[in-house]
N, C-alpha and C positions, 0 to 999 in steps of 0.2 A: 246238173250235178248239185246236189246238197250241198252247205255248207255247214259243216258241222263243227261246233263250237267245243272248247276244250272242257267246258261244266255239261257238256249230253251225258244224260242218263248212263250211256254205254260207254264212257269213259269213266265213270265214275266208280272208284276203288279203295273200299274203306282201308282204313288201316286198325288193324288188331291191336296196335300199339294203344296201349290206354295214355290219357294224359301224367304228366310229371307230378302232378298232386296227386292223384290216384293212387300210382305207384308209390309216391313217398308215405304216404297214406298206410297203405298194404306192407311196406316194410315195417314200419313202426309198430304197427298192431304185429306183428311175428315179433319182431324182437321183446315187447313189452308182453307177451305172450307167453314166449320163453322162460323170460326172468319167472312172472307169476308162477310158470309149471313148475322151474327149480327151486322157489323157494316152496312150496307147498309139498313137492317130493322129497328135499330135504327135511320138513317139520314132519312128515308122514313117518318116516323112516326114523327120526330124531326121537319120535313122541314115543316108539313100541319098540327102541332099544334101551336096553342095561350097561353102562359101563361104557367102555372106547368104540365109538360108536362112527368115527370118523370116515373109514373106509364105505360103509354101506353107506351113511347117508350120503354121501359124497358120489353116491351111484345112484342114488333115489332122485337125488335133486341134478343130475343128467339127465335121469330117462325121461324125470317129467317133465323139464326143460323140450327136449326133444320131442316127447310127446304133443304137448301143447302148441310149440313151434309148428308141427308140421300138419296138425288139427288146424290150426289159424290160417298156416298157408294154401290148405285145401280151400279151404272159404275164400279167401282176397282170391287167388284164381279163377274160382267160379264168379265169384262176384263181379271183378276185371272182367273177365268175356262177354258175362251178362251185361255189360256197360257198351261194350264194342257191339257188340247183336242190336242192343237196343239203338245205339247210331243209327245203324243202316236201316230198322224198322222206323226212324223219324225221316232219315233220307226217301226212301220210300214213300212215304204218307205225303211228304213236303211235293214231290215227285208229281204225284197222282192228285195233288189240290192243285197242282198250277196246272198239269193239261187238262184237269178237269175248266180252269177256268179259262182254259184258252179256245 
């Protein structure tokens, strides 16, 4: 009978979870994201009204808030997974050099 060690290949289970910097990383670019869309959708809306202007722009600077928010969080997602894929494609390689050298 084999003895099979707890690091064998076939126990081995990445986790999707990205690291704490990563993550804090990918919040901060969405928040600071945010801000930039609302204040640039409030000055859009600011710039091409006349008069009491407060309610629209007040909705400009939402939507591009929101906009930009969830544009940035599309990215940090992808980008996060691509970080975890690419783990397991170093796990892998690291893998296949050592029985190659064995």
């Amino acid at each position: 009978m084999a003895d099979v060690s707890p690091t064998d290949d076939h126990d081995y289970s990445p986790s999707a979870l990205p690291s704490t910097g990563a993550r804090v990383l990918a919040f901060a670019s969405i928040l600071v994201a945010g801000a930039c869309g609302g204040l640039i959708g409030y000055a859009v809306v600011d710039l091409q009204c006349e008069g009491d202007c407060t309610t629209p722009a007040g909705i400009g600077g939402l939507t591009g808030a929101v906009i930009f928010a969830v544009g940035v969080g599309v990215v940090a997602v992808l980008a996060l997974r691509a970080m975890a894929e690419w783990r397991v494609i170093q796990h892998h390689k690291a893998t296949a050099e050592r029985d190659d050298r064995s």
